[in-house]
N, C-alpha and C positions, 0 to 999 in steps of 0.2 A: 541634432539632439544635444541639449545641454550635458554639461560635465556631471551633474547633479543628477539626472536623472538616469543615466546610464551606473552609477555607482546605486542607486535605487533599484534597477531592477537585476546589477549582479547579488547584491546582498539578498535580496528576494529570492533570489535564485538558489543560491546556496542556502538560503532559510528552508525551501522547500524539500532541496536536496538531503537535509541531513535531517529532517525529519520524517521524511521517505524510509530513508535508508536506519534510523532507528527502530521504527514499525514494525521493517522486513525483519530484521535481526535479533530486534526483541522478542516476535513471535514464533522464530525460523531459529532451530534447535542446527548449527552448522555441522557438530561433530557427529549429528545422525540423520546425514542427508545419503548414507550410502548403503541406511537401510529401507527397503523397500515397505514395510511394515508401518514404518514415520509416513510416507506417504500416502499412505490408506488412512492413518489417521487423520490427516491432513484434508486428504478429498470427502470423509465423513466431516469433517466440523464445517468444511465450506459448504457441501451441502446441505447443512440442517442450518447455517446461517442463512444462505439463500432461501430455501424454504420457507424459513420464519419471520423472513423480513420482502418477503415479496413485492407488497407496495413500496418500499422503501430503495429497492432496486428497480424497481420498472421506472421510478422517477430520477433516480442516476443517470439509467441509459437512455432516458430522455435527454438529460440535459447535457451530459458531455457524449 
C-alpha cells in the first residue's frame, strides 16, 4: 500500500472518530449519567425515535 493512501484512511479514521464521539457527548449529558431517571428519559426519546422512523431504520439494518 502506498504512503498516500494509508495517511488517507488514518485521517479518515480519525475524521470518523471525532465526529462519533461529538454525537455521543453532544447528546449524552456526562454529569448525569448516575441518575437512573436520565436513563428513562433516554430509553423514551430512543423509542419514539425508532417508532417514528421505522422505514428509516429497517433500511439501516439492512444495509450495515
Amino acid at each position: 500500500m502506498s504512503k498516500n493512501f494509508k495517511l488517507f484512511l488514518g485521517f479518515s479514521y480519525l475524521l470518523l472518530l471525532a465526529v462519533f464521539l461529538y454525537f455521543i457527548f453532544s447528546n449524552i449529558q456526562i454529569n448525569r449519567l448516575n441518575d437512573f431517571s436520565y436513563y428513562k428519559e433516554l430509553q423514551f426519546s430512543l423509542d419514539s425515535f425508532v417508532s417514528s422512523n421505522l422505514l428509516i431504520n429497517i433500511i439501516y439494518f439492512f444495509i450495515f
